[in-house]
Backbone as CSV, one residue per row, in Angstrom:
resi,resn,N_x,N_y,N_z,CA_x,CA_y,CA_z,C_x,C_y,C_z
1,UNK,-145.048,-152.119,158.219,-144.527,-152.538,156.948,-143.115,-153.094,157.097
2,UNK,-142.876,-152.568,158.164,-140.852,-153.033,158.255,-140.918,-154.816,158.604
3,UNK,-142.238,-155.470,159.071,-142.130,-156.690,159.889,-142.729,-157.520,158.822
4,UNK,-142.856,-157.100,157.501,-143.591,-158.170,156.385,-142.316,-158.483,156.290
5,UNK,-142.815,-160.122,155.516,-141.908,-161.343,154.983,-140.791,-160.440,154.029
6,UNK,-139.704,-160.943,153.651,-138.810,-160.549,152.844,-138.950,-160.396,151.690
7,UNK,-140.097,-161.244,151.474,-140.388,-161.107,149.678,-141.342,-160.518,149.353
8,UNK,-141.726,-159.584,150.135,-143.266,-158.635,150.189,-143.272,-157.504,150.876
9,UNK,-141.642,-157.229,151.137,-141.134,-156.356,151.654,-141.124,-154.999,150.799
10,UNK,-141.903,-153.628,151.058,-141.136,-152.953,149.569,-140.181,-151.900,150.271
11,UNK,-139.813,-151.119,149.233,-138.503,-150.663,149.283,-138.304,-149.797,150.465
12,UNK,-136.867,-149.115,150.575,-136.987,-148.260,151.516,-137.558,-146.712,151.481
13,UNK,-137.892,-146.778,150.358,-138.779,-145.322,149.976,-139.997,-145.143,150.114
14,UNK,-140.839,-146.296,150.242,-141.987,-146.775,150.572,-141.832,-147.052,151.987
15,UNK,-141.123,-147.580,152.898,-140.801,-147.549,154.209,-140.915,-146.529,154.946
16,UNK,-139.873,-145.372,153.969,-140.000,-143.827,154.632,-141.339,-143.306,154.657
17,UNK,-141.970,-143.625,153.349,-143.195,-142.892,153.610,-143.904,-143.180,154.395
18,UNK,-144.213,-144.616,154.792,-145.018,-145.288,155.928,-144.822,-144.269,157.064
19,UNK,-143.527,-144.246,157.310,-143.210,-143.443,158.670,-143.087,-142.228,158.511
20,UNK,-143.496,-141.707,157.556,-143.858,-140.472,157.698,-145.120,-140.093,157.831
21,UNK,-146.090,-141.236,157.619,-147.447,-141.225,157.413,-148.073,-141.365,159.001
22,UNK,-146.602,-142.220,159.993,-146.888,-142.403,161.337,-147.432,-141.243,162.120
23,UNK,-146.636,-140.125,161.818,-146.625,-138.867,162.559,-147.558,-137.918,162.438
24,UNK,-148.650,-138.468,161.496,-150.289,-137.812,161.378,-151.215,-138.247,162.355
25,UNK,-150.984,-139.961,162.780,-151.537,-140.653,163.409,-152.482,-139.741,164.675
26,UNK,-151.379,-139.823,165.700,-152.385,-139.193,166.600,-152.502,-137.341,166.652
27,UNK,-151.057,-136.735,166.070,-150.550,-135.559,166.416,-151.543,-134.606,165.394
28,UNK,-152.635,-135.094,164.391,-153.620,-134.650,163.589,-155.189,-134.399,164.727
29,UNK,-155.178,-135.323,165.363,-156.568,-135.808,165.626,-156.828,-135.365,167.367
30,UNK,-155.817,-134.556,167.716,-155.946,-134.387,169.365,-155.635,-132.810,169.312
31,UNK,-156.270,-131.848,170.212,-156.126,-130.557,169.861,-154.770,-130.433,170.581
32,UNK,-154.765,-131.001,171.732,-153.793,-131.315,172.677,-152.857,-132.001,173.111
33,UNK,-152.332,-132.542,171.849,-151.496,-133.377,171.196,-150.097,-132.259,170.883
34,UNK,-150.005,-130.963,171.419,-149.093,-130.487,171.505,-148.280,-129.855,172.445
35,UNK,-147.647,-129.515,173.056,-147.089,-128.383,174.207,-148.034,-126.864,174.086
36,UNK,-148.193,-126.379,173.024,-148.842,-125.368,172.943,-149.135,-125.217,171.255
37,UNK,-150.277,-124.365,171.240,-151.127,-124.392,169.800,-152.219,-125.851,169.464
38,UNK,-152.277,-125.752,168.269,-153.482,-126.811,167.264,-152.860,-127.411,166.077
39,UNK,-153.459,-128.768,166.212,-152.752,-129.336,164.704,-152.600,-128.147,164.006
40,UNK,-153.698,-127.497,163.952,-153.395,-126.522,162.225,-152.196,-125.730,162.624
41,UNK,-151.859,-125.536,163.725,-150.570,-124.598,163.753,-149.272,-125.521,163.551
42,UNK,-149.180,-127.010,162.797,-147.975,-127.684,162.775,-148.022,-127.638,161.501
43,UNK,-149.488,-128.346,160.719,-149.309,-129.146,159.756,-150.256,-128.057,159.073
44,UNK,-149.792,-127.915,157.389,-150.232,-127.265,156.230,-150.956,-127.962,155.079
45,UNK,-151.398,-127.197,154.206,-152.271,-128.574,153.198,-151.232,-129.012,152.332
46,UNK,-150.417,-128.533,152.063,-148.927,-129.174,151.610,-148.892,-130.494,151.890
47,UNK,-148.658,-130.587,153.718,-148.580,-131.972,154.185,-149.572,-132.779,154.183
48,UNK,-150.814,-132.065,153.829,-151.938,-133.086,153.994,-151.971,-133.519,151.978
49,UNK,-151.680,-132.685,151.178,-151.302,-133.574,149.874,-150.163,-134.720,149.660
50,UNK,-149.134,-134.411,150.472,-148.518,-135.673,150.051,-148.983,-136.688,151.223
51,UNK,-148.872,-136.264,152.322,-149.916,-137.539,152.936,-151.034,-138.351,152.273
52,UNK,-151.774,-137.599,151.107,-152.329,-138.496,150.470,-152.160,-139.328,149.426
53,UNK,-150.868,-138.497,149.064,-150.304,-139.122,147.720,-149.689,-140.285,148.564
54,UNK,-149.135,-140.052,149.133,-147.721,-141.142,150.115,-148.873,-142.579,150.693
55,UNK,-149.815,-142.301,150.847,-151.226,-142.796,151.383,-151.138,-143.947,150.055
56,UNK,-151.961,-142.854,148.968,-152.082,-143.622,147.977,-151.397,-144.886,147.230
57,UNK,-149.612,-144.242,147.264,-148.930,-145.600,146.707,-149.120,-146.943,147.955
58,UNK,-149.174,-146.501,149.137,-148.891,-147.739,149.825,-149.947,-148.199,149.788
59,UNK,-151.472,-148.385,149.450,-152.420,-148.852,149.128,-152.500,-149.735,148.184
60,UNK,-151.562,-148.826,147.089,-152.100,-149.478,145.706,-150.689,-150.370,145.637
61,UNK,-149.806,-150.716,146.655,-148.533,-151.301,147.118,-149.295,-152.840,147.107
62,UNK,-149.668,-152.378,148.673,-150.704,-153.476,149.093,-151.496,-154.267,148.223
63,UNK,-152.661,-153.762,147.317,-153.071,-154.194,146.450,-152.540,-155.136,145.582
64,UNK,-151.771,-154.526,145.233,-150.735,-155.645,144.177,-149.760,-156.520,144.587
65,UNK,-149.697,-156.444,146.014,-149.444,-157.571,146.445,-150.683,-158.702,147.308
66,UNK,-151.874,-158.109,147.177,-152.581,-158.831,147.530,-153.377,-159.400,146.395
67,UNK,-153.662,-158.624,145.333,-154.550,-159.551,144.080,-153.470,-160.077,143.032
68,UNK,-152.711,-160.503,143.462,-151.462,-161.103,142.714,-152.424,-162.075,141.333
């Protein structure tokens, strides 16, 4: 999201969330994706609700900049 055009750029609060959304990527999906323990011993359903909320706006971001 940081490398879109300037005028389709959104904010930096929407930026943050992107990159916060980075750090589910692989560190969710590998048991062994840690030094020691399991995803479930990092991440809580806490983080997996706003991951979806945070999910959600940049979708519906996208959207409205795509059915303009």
């Amino acid at each position: 999201m940081k490398e879109l055009p300037k005028e389709i750029k959104p904010d930096k609060g929407l930026l943050k969330k992107s990159a916060d959304l980075d750090k589910f990527y692989i560190a969710t999906r590998y048991p062994n994706g840690f030094d020691w323990g399991s995803p479930m011993d990092y991440f809580e359903e806490s983080d997996a609700g706003k991951a979806i909320k945070d999910a959600e706006e940049i979708i519906n971001y996208a959207k409205s900049k795509i059915l303009r």
